[in-house]
TIFI-520824 format. One line per 3 residues: number of its first residue (from 1); their letters; for each residue z, y, x of C-alpha. Coordinates in Angstrom, 2 decimals, decimal comma. Layout:
NUM	a	Z:Y:X; ...
***
This chain:
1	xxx	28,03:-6,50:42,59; 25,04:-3,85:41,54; 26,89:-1,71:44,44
4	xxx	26,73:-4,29:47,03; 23,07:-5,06:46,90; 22,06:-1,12:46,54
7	xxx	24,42:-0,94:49,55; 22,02:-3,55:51,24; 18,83:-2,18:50,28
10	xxx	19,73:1,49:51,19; 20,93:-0,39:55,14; 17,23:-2,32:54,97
13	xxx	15,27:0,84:54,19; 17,09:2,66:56,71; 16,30:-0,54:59,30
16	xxx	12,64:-0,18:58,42; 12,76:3,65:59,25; 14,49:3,06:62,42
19	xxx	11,27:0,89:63,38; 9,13:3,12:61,87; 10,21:5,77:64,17
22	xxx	10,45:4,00:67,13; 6,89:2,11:66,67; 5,75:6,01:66,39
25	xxx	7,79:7,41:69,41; 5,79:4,64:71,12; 2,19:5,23:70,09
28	xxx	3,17:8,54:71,44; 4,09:7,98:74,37; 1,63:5,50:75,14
31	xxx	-2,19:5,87:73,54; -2,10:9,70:75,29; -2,28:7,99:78,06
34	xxx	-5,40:5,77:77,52; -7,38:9,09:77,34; -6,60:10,45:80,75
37	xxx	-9,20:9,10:82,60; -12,00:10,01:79,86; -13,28:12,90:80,42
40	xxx	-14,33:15,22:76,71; -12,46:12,42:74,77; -9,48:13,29:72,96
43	xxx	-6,36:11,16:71,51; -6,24:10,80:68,07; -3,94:13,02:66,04
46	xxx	-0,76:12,05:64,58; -1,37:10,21:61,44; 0,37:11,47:58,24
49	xxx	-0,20:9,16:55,68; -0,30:10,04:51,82; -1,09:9,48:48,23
52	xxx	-3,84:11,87:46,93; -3,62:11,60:42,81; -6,37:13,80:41,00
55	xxx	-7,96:13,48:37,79; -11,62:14,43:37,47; -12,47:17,73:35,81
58	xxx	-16,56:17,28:36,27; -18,71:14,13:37,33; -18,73:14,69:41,09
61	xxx	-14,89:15,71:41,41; -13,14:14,15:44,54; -9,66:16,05:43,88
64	xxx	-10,86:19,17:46,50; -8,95:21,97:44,61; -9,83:25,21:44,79
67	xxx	-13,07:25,30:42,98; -14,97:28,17:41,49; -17,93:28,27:39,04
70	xxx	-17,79:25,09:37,62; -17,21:24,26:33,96; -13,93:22,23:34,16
73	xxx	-12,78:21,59:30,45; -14,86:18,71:29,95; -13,71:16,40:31,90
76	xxx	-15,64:12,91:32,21; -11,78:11,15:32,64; -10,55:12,23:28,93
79	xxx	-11,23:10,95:25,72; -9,65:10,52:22,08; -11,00:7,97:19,89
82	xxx	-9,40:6,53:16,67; -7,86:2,93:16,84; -10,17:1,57:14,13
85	xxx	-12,97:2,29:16,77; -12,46:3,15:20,12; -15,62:3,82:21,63
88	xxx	-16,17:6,39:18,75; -14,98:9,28:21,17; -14,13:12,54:18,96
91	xxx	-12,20:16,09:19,20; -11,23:16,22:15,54; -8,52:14,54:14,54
94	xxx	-6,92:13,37:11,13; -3,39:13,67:9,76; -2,50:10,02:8,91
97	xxx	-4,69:8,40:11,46; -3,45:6,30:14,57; -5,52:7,19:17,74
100	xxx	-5,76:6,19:21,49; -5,83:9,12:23,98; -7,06:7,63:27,62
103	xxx	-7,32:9,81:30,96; -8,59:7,60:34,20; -5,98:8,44:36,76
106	xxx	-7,21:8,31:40,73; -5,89:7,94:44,16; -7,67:9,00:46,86
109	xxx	-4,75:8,60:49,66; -3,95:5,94:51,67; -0,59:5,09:49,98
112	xxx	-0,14:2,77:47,21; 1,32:4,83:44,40; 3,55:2,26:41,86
115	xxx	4,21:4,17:39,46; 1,80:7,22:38,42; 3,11:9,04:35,51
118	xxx	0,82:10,15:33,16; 1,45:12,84:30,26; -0,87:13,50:27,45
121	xxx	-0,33:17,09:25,19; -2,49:17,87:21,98; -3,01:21,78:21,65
124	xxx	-5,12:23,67:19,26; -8,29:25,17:21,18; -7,10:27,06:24,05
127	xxx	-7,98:29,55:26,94; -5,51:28,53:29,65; -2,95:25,97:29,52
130	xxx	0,96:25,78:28,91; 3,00:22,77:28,54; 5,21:24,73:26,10
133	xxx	2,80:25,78:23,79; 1,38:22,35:23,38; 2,68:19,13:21,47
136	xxx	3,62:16,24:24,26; 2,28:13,42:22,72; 4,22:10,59:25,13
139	xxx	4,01:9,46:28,74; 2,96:6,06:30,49; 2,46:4,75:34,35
142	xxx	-0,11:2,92:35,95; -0,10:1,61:39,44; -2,63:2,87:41,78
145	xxx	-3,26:1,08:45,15; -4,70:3,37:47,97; -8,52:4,01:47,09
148	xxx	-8,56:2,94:43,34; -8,46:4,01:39,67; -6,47:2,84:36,82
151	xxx	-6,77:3,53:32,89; -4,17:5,22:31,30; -3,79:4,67:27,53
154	xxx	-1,53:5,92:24,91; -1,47:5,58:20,81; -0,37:8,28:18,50
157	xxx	-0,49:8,64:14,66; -1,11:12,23:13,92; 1,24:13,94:11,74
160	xxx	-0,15:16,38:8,66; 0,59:19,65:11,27; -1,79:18,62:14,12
163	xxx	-4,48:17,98:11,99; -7,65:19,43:13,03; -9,76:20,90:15,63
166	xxx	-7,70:19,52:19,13; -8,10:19,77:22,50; -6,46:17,36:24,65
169	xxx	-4,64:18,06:28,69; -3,44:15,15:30,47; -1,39:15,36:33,93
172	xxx	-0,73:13,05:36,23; 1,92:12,65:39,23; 4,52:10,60:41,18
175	xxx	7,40:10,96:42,90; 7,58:8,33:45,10; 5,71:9,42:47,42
178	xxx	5,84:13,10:46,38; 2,90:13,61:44,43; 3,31:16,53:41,81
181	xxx	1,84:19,43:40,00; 1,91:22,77:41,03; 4,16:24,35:38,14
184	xxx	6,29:22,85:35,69; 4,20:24,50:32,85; 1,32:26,43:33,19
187	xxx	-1,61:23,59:34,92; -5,05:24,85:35,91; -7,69:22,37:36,48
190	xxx	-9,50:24,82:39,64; -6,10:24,49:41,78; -4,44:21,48:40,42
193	xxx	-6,11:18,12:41,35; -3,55:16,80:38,97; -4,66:17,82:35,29
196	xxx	-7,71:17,40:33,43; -8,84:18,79:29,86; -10,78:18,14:27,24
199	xxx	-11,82:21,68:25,45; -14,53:20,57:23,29; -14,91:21,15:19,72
202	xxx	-17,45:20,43:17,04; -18,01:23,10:14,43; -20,23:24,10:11,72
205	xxx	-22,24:27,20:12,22; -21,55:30,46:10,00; -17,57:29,31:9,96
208	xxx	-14,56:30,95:10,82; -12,71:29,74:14,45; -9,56:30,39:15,87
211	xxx	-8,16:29,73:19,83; -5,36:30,72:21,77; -5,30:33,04:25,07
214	xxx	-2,38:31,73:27,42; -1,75:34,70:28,83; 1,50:36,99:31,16
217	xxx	3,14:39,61:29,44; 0,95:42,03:31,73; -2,35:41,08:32,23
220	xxx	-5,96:41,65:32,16; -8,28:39,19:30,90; -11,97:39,10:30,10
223	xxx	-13,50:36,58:27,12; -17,19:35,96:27,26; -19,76:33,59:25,18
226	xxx	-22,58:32,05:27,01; -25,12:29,57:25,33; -25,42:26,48:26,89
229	xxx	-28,54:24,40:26,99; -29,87:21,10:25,10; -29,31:19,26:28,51
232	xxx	-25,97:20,62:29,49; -24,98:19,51:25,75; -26,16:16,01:26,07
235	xxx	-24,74:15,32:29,65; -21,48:15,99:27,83; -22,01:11,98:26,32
238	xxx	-20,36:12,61:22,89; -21,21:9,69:20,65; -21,10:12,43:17,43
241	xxx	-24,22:13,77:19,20; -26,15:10,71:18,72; -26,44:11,63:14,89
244	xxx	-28,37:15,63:15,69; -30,81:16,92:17,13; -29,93:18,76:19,68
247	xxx	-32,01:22,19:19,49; -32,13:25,74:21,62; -30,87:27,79:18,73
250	xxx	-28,31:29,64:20,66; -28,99:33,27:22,20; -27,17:35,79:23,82
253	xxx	-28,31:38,43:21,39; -26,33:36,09:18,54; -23,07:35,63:20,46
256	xxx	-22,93:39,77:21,33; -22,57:40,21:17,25; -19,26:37,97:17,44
259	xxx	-16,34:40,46:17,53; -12,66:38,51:18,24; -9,05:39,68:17,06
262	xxx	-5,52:39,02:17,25; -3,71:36,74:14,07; -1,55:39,03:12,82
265	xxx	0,02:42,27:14,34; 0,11:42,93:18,14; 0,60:46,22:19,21
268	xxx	0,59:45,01:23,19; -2,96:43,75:23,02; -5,80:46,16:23,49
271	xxx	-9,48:44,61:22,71; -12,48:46,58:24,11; -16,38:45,23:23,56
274	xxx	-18,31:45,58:26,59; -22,05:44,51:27,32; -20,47:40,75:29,32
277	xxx	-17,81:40,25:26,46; -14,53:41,52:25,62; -11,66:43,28:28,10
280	xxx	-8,50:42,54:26,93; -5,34:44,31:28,59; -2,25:42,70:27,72
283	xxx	1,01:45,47:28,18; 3,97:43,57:27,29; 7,88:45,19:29,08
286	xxx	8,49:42,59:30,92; 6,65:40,15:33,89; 4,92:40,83:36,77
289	xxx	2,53:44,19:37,55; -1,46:42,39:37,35; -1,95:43,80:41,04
292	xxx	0,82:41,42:41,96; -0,49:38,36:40,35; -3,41:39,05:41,78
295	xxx	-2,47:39,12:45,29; 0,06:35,97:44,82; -3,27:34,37:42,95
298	xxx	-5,41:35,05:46,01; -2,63:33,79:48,31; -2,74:30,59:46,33
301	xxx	-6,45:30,08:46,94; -6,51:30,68:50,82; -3,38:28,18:51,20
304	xxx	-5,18:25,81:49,24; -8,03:26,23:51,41; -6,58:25,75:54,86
307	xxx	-4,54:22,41:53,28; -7,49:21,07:52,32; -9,00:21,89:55,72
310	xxx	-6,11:20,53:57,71; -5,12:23,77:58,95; -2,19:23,92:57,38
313	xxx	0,56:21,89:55,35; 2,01:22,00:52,02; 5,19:22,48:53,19
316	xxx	4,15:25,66:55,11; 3,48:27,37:51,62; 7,05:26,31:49,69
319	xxx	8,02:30,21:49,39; 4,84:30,94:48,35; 4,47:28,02:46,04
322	xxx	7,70:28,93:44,56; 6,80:32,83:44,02; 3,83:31,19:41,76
325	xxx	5,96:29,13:39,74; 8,34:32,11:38,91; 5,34:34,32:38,56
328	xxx	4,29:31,65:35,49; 7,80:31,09:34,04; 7,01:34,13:31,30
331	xxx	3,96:32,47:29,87; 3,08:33,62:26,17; 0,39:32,42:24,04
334	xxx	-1,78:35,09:21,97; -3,99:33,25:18,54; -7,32:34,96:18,36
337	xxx	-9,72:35,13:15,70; -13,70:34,85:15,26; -16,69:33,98:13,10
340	xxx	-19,42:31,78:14,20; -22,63:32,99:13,56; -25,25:31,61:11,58
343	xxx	-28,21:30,32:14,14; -30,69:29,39:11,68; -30,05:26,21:12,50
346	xxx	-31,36:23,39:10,04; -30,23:20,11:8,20; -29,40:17,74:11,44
349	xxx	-29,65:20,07:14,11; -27,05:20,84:16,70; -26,58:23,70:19,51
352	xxx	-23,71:25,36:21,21; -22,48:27,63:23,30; -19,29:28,62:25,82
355	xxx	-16,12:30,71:25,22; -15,16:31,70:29,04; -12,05:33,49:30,24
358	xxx	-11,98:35,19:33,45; -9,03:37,26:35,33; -8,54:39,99:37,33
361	xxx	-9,78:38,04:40,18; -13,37:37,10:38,00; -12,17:33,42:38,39
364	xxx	-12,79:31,56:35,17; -9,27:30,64:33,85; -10,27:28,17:31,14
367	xxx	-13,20:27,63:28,21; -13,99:26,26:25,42; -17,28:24,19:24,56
370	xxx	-18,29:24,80:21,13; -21,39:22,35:19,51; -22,26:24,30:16,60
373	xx	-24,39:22,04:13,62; -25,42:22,13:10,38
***
């Protein structure tokens, strides 16, 4: 019986198709035509339509991937708040204690999508981002018509080992219509519309701090702290901010003293201070020579450019989409080390300042905001 009517829904869909392509062949044989008397006016192009699913990584985010030189891992569509009060937005989360984890999921496209999936992961504070390194906390859907927004929402009691100082990654995607991420594993905000992070933590000054570097076996990485400003901490709309003062305390001098190593043993990392931060070169046997990932990395960028300027089509780009997703498949996760210094700050006063990863390239690979109090 099931057969029969998935026998008569697979003849319908192919009926509607068949009209489909044959309403099509006609528009294009006929509207040309309209246009041949009007001189300077062309016919309109042929009409491709799509979903377009993206997930905000700053205010004024439309989905427009690549960007460059734009703090990312705070995005205004993530939030964790515990169940006992959910407008109480935090980063830190408790062993024992139930918590909703939201993302607002988008759809720019002019496709209904029925059934977004939406993935949330909890990761300790991280520089880059990898699906395997990170603990998948569940997966819901939400149905998107063409043009809207819809709130995703999940509920998780942590467990005693992801206690702590968190950062949350959520991804979202279809498949009918095609809609996906750009690897399986490793997601970056500045190329895929499609994830958003939340890599903010709260911290007492003079402490010790420890975040991860997702990283090739080869590479060559640069880690920098920047302060960030009283007004670039308040646009960030925590509700824990509400009880500081939010102070200037923060200078370059101060971050310079801060001196970063591996967690134990690792004879393939080499850690130089320079004036901008720390080099790091990465010399592990196997994966991919760094002048190769940087010319597939630039590839990526000028494909993503001429999509988004309707140049060019995905499709155009599967070999070189693919080449990126085997160039990832190594991923390996280094734990660094630190101590935050003490900024003088006082009883009630809060300040803070950026941890900022670039590559070979000098495009910033992923951050972490840290609001430093007392």
């Amino acid at each position: 019986m099931v057969s029969e009517i998935l026998k008569k829904a697979g003849e319908y869909v192919q009926e509607l198709n068949e009209k489909l392509a044959t309403y099509r062949q006609f528009t294009k044989d006929n509207i040309p035509k309209i246009f041949d008397n009007q001189e300077g006016r062309k016919p309109p192009k042929d009409f491709n339509e799509s979903s377009f699913l993206y997930l905000r990584s700053y205010d004024e985010d439309v989905g427009i991937r690549p960007f460059s030189n734009i703090v990312f891992w705070n995005s205004p569509d993530v939030s964790i708040a515990p169940l006992t009060n959910t407008t109480a937005y935090t980063n830190t989360v408790e062993a024992g204690l139930a918590y909703e984890f939201s993302s607002n999921v988008r759809n720019r496209g002019d496709l209904i999508v029925p059934s977004a999936n939406v993935e949330f992961f909890l990761v300790n504070p991280s520089l880059g981002f990898d699906t395997r390194f990170a603990t998948r906390l569940g997966r819901t859907s939400c149905w998107l018509n063409s043009q809207s927004i819809a709130r995703a929402t999940i509920q998780y009691t942590i467990p005693p080992s992801e206690s702590g100082h968190k950062c949350l990654f959520v991804r979202a995607y279809a498949y009918s219509p095609l809609d996906i991420p750009m690897d399986d594993y490793q997601l970056s905000p500045p190329i895929d519309r499609h994830v958003a992070q939340l890599n903010l933590n709260i911290i007492g000054q003079a402490s010790a701090y420890s975040f991860n570097l997702v990283h090739l076996p080869k590479a060559l990485e640069h880690i920098a702290f920047t302060p960030i400003t009283p007004n670039q901490i308040l646009k960030l709309r925590h509700p824990f901010l509400a009880d500081y003062r939010i102070v200037e305390k923060v200078t370059t001098g101060q971050l310079r003293k801060i001196e970063i190593n591996p967690v134990g043993k690792n004879d393939n990392i080499e850690i130089i201070k320079e004036e901008s931060g720390f080099k790091l070169t990465i010399k592990g046997k196997d994966g991919m020579e760094v002048e190769k990932q940087a010319e597939i990395m630039r590839a990526i960028t000028n494909a993503l450019h001429a999509i988004n300027e309707g140049k060019a089509k995905p499709t155009q780009f599967k070999e070189l989409f693919r080449t990126f997703r085997e160039m990832n498949k190594p991923m390996q996760n280094t734990l660094l080390k630190m101590n935050v210094p003490d900024f003088g700050l006082q009883k009630g006063e809060a300040s803070g300042f950026q941890i900022m990863n670039t590559s070979l390239n000098e495009e910033t690979k992923g951050g972490i905001t840290l609001i430093v109090t007392n």
